[in-house]
C-alpha positions as CSV (number, residue, x, y, z in Angstrom):
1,X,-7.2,-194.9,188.7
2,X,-6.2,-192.8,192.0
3,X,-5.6,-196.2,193.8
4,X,-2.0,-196.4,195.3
5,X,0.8,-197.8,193.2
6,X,2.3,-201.2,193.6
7,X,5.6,-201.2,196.0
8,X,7.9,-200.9,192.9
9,X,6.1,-197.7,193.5
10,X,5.0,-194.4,191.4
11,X,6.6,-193.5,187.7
12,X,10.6,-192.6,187.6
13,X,11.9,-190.2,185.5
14,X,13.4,-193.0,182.9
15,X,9.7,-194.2,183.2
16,X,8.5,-191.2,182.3
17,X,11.2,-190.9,179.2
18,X,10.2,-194.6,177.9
19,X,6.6,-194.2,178.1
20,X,6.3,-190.5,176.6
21,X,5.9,-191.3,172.9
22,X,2.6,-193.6,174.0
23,X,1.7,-191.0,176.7
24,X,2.0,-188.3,174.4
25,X,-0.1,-190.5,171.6
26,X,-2.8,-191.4,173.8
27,X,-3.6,-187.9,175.2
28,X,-2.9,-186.0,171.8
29,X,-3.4,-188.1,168.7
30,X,-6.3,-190.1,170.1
31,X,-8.1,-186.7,171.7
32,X,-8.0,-188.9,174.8
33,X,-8.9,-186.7,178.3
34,X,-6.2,-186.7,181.0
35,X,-8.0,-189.4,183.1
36,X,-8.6,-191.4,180.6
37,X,-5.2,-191.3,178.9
38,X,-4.0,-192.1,182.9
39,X,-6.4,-195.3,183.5
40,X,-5.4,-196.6,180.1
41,X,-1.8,-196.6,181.3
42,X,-2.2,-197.8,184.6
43,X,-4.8,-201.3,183.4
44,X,-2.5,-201.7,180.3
45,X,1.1,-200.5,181.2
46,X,1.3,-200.9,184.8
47,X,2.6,-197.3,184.8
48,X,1.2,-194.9,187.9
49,X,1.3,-190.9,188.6
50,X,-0.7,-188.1,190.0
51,X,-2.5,-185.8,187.9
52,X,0.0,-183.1,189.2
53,X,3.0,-185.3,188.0
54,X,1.0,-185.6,184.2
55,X,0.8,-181.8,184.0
56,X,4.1,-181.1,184.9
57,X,5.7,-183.6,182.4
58,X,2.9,-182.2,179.5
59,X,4.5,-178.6,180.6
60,X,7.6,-179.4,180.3
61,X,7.1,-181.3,176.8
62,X,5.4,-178.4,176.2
63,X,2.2,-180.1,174.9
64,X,-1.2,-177.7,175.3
65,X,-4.4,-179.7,174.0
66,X,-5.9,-176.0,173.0
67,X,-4.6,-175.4,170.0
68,X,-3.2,-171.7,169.8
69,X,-4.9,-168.8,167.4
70,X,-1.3,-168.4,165.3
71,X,-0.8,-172.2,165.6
72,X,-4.3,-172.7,163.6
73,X,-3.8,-169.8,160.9
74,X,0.3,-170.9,160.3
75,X,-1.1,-175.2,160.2
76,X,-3.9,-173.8,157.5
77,X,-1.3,-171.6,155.7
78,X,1.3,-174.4,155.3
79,X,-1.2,-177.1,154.3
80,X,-2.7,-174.9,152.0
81,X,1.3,-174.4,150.1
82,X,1.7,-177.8,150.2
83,X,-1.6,-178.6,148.4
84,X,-0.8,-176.3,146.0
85,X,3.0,-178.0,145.0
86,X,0.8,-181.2,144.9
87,X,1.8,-182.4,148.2
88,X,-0.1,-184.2,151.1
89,X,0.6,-183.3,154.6
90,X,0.3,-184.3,158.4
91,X,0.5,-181.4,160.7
92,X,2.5,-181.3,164.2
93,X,2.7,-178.6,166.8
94,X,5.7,-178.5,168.9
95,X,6.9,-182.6,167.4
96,X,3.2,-183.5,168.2
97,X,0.6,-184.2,165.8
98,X,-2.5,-182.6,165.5
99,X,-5.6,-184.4,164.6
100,X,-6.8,-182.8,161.3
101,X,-10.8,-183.3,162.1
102,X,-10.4,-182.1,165.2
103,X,-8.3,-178.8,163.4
104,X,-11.4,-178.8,161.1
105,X,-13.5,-178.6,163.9
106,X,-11.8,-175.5,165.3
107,X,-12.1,-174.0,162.2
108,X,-15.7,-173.4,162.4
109,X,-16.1,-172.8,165.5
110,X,-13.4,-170.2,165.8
111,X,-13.6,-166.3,166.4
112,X,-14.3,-164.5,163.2
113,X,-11.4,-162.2,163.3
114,X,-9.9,-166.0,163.6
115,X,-11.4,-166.9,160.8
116,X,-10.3,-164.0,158.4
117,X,-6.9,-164.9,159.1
118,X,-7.0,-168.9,158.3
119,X,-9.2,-167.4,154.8
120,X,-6.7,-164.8,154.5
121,X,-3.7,-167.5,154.5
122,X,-5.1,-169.5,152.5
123,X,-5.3,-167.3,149.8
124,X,-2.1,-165.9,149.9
125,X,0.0,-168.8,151.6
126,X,3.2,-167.4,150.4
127,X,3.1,-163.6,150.9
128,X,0.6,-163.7,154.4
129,X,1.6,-161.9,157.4
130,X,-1.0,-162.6,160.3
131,X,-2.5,-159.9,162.6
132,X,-3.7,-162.4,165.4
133,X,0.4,-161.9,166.8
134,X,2.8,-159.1,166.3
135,X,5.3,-161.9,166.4
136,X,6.5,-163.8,163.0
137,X,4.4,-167.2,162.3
138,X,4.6,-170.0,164.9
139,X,7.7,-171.8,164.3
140,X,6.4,-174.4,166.8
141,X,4.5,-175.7,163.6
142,X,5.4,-177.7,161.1
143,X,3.8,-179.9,158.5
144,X,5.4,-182.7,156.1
145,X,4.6,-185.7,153.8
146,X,2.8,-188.2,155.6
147,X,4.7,-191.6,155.9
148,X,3.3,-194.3,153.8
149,X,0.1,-196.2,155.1
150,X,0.6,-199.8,156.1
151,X,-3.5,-200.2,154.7
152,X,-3.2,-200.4,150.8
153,X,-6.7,-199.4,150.8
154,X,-7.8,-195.8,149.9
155,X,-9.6,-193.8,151.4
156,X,-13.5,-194.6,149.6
157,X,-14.9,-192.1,147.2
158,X,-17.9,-190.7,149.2
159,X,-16.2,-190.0,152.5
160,X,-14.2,-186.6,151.7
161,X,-10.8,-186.6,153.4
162,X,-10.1,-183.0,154.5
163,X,-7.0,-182.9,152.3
164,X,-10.0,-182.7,149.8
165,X,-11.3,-179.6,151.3
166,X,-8.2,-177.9,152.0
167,X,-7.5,-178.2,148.1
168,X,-10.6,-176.1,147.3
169,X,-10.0,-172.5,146.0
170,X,-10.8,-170.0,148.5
171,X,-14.1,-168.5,146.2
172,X,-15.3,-172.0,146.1
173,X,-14.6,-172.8,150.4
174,X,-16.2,-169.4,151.0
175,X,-20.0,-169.5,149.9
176,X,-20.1,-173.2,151.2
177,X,-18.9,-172.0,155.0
178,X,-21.7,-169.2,154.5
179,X,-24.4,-171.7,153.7
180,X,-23.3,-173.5,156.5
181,X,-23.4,-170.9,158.9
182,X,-26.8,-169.1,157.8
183,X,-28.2,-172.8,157.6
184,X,-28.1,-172.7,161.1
185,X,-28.9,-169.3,161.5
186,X,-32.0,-169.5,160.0
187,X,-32.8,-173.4,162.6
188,X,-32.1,-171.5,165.6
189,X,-33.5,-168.0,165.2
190,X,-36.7,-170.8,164.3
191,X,-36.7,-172.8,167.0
192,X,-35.5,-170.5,169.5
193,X,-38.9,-168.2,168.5
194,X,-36.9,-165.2,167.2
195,X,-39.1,-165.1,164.0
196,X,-42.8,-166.0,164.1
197,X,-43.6,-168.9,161.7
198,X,-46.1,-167.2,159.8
199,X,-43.7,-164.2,159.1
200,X,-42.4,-166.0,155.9
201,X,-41.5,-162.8,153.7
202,X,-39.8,-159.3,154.1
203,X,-41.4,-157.1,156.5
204,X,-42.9,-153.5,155.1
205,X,-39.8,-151.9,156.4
206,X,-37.7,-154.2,154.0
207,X,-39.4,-153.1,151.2
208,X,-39.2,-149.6,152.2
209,X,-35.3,-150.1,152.4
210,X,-35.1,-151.6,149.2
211,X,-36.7,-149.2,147.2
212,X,-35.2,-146.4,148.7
213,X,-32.0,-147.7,147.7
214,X,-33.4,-148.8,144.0
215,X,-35.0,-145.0,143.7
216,X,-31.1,-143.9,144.7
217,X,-29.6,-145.2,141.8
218,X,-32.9,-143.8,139.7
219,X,-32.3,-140.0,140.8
220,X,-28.5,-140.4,140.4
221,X,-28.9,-141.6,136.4
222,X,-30.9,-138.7,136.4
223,X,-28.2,-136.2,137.2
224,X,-29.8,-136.2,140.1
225,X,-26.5,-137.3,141.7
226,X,-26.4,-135.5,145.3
227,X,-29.8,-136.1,146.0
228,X,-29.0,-139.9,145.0
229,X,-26.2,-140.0,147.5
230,X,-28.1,-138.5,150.5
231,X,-31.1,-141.4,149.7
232,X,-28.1,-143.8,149.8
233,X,-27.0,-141.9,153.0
234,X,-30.0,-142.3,154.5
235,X,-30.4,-146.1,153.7
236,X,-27.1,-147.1,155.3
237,X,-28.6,-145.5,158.8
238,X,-31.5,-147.7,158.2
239,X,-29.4,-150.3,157.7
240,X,-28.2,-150.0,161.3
241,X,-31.8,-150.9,162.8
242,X,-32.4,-153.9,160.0
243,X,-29.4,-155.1,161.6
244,X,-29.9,-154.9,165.1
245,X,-33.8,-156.8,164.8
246,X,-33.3,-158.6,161.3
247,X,-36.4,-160.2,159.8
248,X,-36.2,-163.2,158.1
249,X,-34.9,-162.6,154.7
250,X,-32.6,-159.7,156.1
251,X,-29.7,-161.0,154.7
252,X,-30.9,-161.5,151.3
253,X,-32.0,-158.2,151.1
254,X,-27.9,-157.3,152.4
255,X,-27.0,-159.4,149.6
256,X,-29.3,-157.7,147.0
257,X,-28.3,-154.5,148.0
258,X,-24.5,-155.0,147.3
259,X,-25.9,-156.7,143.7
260,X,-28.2,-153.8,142.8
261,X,-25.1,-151.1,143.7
262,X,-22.7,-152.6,142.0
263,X,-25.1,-152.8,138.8
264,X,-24.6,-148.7,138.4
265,X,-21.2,-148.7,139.9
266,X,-18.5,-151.6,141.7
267,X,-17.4,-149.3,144.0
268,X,-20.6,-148.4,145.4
269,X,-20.9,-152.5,145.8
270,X,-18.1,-152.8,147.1
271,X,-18.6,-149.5,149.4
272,X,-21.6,-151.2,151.2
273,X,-19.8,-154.4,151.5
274,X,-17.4,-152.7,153.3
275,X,-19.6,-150.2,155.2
276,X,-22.3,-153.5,156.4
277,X,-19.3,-155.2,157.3
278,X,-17.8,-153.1,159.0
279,X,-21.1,-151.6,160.9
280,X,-21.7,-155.6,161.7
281,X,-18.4,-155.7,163.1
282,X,-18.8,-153.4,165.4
283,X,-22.3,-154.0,166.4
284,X,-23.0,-157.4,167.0
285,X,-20.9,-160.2,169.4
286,X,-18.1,-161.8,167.3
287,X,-19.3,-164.8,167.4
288,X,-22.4,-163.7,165.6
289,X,-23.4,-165.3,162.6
290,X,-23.6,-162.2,160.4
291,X,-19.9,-161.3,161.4
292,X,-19.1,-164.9,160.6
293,X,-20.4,-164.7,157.7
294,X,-19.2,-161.3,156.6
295,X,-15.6,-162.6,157.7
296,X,-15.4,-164.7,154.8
297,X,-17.5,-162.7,152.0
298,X,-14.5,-160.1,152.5
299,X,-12.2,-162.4,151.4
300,X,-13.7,-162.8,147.7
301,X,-15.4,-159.3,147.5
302,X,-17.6,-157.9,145.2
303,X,-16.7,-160.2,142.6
304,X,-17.6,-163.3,144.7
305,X,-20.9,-162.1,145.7
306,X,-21.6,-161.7,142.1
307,X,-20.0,-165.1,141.5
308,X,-21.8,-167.4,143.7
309,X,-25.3,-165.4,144.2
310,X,-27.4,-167.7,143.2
311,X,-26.3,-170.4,145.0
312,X,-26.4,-168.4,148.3
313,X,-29.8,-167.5,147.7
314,X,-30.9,-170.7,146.7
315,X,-29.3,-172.5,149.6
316,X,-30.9,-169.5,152.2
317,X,-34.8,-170.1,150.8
318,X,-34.3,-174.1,150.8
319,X,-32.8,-173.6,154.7
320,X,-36.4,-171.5,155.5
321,X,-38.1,-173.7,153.5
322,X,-36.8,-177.0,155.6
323,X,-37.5,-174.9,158.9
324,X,-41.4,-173.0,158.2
325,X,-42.5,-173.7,154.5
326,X,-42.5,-170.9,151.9
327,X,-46.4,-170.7,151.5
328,X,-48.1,-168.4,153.7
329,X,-51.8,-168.6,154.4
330,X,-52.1,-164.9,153.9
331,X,-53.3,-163.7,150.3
332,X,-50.9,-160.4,150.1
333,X,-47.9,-162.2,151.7
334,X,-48.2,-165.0,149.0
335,X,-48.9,-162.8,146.8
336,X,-45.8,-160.8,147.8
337,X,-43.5,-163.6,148.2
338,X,-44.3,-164.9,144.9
339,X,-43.5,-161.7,143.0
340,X,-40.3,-161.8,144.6
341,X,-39.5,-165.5,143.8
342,X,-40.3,-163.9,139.7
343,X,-38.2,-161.8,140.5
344,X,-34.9,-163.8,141.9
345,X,-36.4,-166.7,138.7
346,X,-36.0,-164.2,136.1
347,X,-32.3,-162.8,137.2
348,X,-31.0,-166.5,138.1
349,X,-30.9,-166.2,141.4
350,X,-32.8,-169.5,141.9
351,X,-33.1,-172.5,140.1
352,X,-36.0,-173.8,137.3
353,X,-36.3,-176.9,139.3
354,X,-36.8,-174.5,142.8
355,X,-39.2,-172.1,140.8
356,X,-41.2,-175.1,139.1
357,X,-41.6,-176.5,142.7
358,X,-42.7,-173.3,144.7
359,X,-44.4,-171.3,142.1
360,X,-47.3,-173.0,140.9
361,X,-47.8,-174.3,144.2
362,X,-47.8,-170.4,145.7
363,X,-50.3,-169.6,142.1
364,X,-52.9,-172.6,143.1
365,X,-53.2,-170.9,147.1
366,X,-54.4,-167.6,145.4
367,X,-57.9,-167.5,146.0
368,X,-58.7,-164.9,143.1
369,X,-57.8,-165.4,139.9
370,X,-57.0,-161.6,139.3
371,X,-54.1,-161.8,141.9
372,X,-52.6,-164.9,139.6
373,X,-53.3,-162.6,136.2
374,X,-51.5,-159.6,137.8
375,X,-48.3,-161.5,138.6
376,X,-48.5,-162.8,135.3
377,X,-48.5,-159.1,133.9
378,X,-45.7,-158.3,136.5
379,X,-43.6,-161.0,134.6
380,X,-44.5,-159.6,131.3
381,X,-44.0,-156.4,132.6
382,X,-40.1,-157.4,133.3
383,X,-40.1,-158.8,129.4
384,X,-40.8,-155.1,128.5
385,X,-38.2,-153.6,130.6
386,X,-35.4,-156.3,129.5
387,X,-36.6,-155.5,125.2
388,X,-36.1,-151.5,126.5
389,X,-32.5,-151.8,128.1
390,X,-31.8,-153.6,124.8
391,X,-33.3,-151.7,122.5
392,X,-35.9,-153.4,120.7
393,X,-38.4,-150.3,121.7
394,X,-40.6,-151.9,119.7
395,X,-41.2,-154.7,121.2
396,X,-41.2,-153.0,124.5
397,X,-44.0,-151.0,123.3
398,X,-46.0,-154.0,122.4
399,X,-45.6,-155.4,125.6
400,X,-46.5,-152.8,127.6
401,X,-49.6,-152.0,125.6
402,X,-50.5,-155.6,126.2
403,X,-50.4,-155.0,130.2
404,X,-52.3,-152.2,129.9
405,X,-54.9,-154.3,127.9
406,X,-55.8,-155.9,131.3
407,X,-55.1,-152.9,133.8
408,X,-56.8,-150.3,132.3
409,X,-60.3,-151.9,132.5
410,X,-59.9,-153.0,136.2
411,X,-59.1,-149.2,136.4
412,X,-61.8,-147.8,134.6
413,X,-64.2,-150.1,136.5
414,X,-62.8,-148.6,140.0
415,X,-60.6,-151.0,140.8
416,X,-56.9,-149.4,142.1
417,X,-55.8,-152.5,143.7
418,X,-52.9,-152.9,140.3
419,X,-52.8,-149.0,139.7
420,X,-49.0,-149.4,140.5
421,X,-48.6,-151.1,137.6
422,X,-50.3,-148.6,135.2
423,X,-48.0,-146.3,137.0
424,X,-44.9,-148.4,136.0
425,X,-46.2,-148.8,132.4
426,X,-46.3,-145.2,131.8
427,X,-42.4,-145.0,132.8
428,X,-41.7,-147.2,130.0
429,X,-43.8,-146.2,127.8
430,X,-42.2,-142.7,128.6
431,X,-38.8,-144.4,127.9
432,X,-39.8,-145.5,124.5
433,X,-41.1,-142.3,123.4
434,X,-38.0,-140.5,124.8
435,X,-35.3,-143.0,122.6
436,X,-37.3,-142.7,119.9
437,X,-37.0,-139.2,119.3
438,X,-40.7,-138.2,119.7
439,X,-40.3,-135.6,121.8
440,X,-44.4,-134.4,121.5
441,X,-45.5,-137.8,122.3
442,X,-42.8,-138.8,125.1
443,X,-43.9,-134.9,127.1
444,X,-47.3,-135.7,126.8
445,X,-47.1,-139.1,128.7
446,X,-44.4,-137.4,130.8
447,X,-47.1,-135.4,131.8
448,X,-49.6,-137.8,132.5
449,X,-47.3,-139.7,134.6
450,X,-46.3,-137.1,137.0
451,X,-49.6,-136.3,137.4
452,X,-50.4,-140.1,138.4
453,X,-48.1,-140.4,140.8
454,X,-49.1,-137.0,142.6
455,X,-52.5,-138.5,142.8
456,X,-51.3,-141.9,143.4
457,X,-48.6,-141.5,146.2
458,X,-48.6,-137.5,146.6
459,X,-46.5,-134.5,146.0
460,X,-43.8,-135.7,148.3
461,X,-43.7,-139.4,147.8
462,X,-39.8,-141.0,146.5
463,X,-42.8,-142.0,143.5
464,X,-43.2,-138.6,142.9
465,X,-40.1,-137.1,143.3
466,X,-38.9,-139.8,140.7
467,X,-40.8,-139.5,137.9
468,X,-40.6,-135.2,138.2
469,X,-36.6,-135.8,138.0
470,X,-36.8,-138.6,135.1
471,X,-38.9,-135.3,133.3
472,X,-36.6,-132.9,134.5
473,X,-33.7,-134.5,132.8
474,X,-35.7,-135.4,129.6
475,X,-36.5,-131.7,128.9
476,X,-32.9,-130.7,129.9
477,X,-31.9,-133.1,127.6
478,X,-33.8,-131.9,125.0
479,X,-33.2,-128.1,125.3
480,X,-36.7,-127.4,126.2
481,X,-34.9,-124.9,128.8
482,X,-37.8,-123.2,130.4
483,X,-39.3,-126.6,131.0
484,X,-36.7,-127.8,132.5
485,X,-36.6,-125.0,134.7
486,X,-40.3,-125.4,135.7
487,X,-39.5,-129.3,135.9
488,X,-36.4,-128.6,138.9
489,X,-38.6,-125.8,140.7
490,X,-40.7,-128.3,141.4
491,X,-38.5,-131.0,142.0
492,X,-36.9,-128.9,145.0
493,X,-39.9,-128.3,145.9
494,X,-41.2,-131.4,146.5
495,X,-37.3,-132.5,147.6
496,X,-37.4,-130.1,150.6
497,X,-40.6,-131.3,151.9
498,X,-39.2,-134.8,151.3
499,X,-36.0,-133.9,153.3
500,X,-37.5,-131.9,156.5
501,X,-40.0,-135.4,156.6
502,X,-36.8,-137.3,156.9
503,X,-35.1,-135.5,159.4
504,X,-38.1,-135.3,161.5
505,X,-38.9,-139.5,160.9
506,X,-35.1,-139.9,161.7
507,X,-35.1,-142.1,158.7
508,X,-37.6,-142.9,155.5
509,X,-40.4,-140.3,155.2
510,X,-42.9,-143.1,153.2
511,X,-43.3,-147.0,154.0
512,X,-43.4,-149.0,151.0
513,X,-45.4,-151.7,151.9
514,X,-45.2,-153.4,148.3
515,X,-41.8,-155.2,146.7
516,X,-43.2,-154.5,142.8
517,X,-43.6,-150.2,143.5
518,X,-40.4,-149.6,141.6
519,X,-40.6,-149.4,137.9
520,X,-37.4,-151.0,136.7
521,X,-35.4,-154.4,136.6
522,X,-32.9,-154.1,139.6
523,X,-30.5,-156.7,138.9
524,X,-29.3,-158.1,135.7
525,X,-32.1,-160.0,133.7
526,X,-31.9,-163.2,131.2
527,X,-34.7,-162.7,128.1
528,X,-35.2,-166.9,128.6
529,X,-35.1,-167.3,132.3
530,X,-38.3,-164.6,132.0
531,X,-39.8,-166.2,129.1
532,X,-39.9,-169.6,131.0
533,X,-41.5,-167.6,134.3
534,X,-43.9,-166.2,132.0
535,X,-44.5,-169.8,130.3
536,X,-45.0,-171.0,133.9
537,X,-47.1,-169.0,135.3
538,X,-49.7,-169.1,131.9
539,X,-49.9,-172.4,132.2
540,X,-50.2,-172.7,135.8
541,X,-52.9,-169.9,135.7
542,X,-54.9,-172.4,132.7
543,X,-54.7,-175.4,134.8
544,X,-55.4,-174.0,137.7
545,X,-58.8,-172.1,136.0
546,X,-59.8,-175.4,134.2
C-alpha cells in the first residue's frame, strides 16, 4: 500500500462505482480500518487510490464509521418494535449496515444522557420523542427482516445472539446493565487504591446517615412530622459529601435509603430517587458510574428498585467479595458487617445459599463467644419486632423477655458493651404495653426508657429525642393532657439544643458508630427468612463452642 499504481494507472470513477458495494463491505460490515480496507483491495483487486480519494468517495456516499447519538437511540427504538411484532431485524444507516456487536458495544460505553434515551426508546418504541436532537428521528435509519441465511445451522444455545437481549423487558435489561457497571466500579476503585482493602464495611459516617434517616421516619409516625422532614432535610445535605468521597458500600446504603422511604411513603422513595439522581447528575463527570447507573434506575423507578433489590445487592457484595473478601480481621468490623448481612438475610436481600456461605464463616472469626450470643439476640430481637408489627404482642413479649434473659446479667455485672440492646427492648416492650391497653404498665416503662437513653446517649442525642417523642404521642394519645404537655416541653427542649448543634456541625450533631442503634425493622421482614438466620446462627454458635 502507498506504492505507485500500475500504468493502467489509479481508480476511475466507473472503478470506483463497480468496486463500492465491496469497498463499502470491507470498511463497514467487517469494522475494517481505512488502510486495511485499502491494502486488501490493492493485493486482491488490483484496485489503487490515495487516502484523500477514499475519504472523498466515503463523503460523498455519505458513510461515517462513528455512529451518530440519534442514529443509535432511533436503531434501538426500531429494533426494539420489531421484536415486539415478533420480527427479526438487520439494521442500516444511510443503505449501510451496521454491525449489531459493535452497536452493542456503543451501548455501554455511551454518555449517560445517551443512555437514558436508547432505555427510554425502548420502553416506549412507539410514542418516544428523543431529546439528544430537536430534529425528528434519523430517517437515515432503517431496519428490516434479515434475508434468509445460506447456513441451515442455528445459532447454538449458549452463545446469546443480541436479538436475544434486545427482546428483554426494559425492568429485566436494567438491573443487569447496573450490575455490570458497579461490577466494575467496585474492580477499579480496588485496584486503583481508592478504597483500602481492609475497609470492608460502612464507615461511622454511614451509619450515622442511616439512622438519621431511619429516626426521620420514627419522629414523623410520631406526629412529629416537621421535625421528621428537617432530619430528612438534613440527610440529603449529607448525602452530598457521601457522594463526592463514597466508601465502599455507598451505594447500597443509596439503595436502602430509597427502600426504607418508600416503606412509610412512595413518594418520599421516589423523592430521593429523584433528588440523588438528580444531585449525581450534576455533581459527578457523565461518564461516572453512579450517573450511569442512576440513568437506567430512572427508567423503572421506585417500583424497580423494589423489584430487583435483592439481586442488586447480592450481585454488589459477591463483586466486593471477588475483589477484597468479606471477612475483616477486625472484631467490631466483623462483628458489624455480620449484623448487617442479618439484617439484608432476614429482609431477602441476599440469598440462603450467600448467607450459609458468609455467615458462619464471619461467626467462627469472633474471638469471644459473647459477640456470637449478642448477634444471635439481635436476630431474635428482629423475631420480636416482626410478631409486634403483626400483632401477636404476645409472642413479642416472650421474645423480648427472652433477650433480656441474657442482657440484663451482663448489665448487672458492669458490662455496657450490649446496653443498646436493653435500650431497644424497652421500645418494644413499651409498644406492647401501649397496644394492649395497659396504660399504668406501658408509662412506667415509658419512663424507664427515657431515662435510659438520657443516661445512655444524653439529653440531646436523635436516641433521646426519639423515645421522649414516641412518649409524647402515647400520652397525647391517651388524654393524659398535662403529660403530654410536660412530654413536648421537653422534647423542644432537647430539639433546640439538637438543632443549634446541627447548624453549628453543618450537618449531624451525633456520630453513630453502630448499624444495630435503631430499634426497629427498616425494611420489610419475612417471619421464615429470620427464623432460618436465627436457626443458623444457633447452630453455628453450638458447633463452633463444641
Amino acid at each position: 500500500m502507498g506504492a505507485s499504481p500500475p500504468s493502467d494507472g489509479w481508480a476511475t470513477p466507473s472503478d470506483w462505482a463497480t468496486h463500492r458495494p465491496l469497498i463499502t463491505r470491507l470498511y463497514s460490515d467487517q469494522n475494517k480500518t481505512l488502510k486495511e480496507t485499502m491494502r486488501v483491495m490493492e493485493e486482491k483487486h488490483a484496485f489503487y487510490a490515495t487516502v484523500r480519494m477514499y475519504k472523498a468517495r466515503f463523503q460523498q456516499w455519505r458513510i461515517e464509521k462513528k455512529i451518530k447519538a440519534e442514529d443509535a437511540v432511533e436503531i434501538f427504538r426500531q429494533l426494539t418494535a420489531r421484536a415486539k411484532a415478533g420480527k427479526r431485524s438487520v439494521a442500516f444507516i444511510r443503505g449501510r449496515k451496521v454491525n449489531l456487536e459493535r452497536l452493542q458495544r456503543y451501548r455501554y460505553r455511551a454518555a449517560a444522557i445517551v443512555s437514558e434515551q436508547i432505555l427510554r426508546a425502548e420502553n416506549d418504541p412507539v410514542d418516544f420523542t428523543t431529546e439528544i436532537s430537536p430534529s425528528s428521528p434519523s430517517s437515515d435509519v432503517h431496519c428490516r427482516t434479515p434475508s434468509p441465511s445460506p447456513s441451515p445451522s442455528p445459532p447454538p444455545e449458549d452463545r446469546p445472539t443480541l436479538f436475544r437481549r434486545l427482546e428483554d423487558p426494559t425492568d429485566l435489561r436494567v438491573p443487569r446493565e447496573c450490575m455490570q457497571i458497579l461490577s466494575s466500579y467496585i474492580a477499579g476503585s480496588v485496584r486503583a487504591g481508592v478504597w483500602q482493602v481492609t475497609s470492608t464495611t460502612p464507615v461511622p459516617d454511614a451509619f450515622t446517615w442511616a439512622h438519621y434517616l431511619a429516626s426521620s421516619q420514627g419522629l414523623i409516625a410520631h406526629n412529629r412530622t416537621h421535625e421528621g422532614f428537617i432530619l430528612v432535610n438534613i440527610c440529603f445535605e449529607q448525602y452530598k459529601s457521601h457522594l463526592l468521597n463514597p466508601d465502599p458500600f455507598f451505594w447500597l446504603a443509596t439503595y436502602k435509603a430509597a427502600l426504607l422511604l418508600a416503606v412509610r411513603d412512595t413518594r418520599l422513595g421516589d423523592m430521593f430517587i429523584k433528588y440523588a439522581s438528580q444531585l449525581t447528575a450534576v455533581m459527578l463527570p457523565r461518564a461516572h458510574p453512579f450517573n450511569r447507573a442512576w440513568s437506567r434506575i430512572n427508567m423503572t423507578g421506585l417500583r424497580g428498585l423494589q423489584q430487583h433489590a435483592a439481586a442488586l445487592f447480592e450481585s454488589y457484595l459477591n463483586s466486593w467479595k471477588e475483589e477484597v473478601g468479606l471477612l475483616p480481621e477486625n472484631q467490631t468490623t466483623l462483628v458489624q458487617m455480620a449484623f448487617v448481612f442479618i439484617q439484608l438475610r432476614c429482609s431477602g436481600m441476599i440469598s440462603d445459599a450467600f448467607a450459609r456461605e458468609i455467615m458462619p464463616a464471619m461467626m467462627r472469626l469472633l474471638s469471644r463467644s459473647v459477640y456470637r450470643q449478642f448477634l444471635l439476640q439481635e436476630a431474635k430481637f428482629r423475631m420480636a419486632c416482626l410478631y409486634l408489627e403483626k400483632g401477636l404482642l404476645d409472642d413479642a413479649d416472650a421474645t423480648i423477655r427472652e433477650i433480656l434473659s441474657w442482657v440484663d446479667p451482663l448489665q448487672n455485672s458492669g458490662d455496657d458493651e450490649f446496653v443498646h440492646l436493653r435500650c431497644k427492648c424497652l421500645w418494644t416492650m413499651f409498644e406492647i404495653e401501649d397496644r394492649k391497653g395497659n396504660i399504668g404498665e406501658a408509662a412506667q416503662i415509658g419512663y424507664k426508657l427515657v431515662d435510659l437513653c438520657v443516661a445512655v446517649y444524653g439529653p440531646t442525642h436523635l436516641q433521646t429525642l426519639d423515645a421522649i417523642s414516641a412518649v409524647e404521642s402515647f400520652y397525647t394519645r391517651n388524654n393524659k393532657t398535662a403529660i403530654a404537655q410536660q412530654s413536648a416541653k421537653r422534647f423542644n427542649d432537647c430539639w433546640t439544643s439538637f438543632s443549634r448543634m446541627a447548624q453549628r456541625k453543618k450537618g449531624f450533631p451525633h456520630a453513630i458508630e453502630h448499624p444495630w442503634l435503631y430499634r426497629c425493622v427498616e425494611l420489610t421482614e419475612d417471619q421464615q427468612l429470620i427464623e432460618q438466620v436465627v436457626d443458623l446462627l444457633e447452630r453455628s454458635s453450638w458447633l463452633d463452642e463444641r
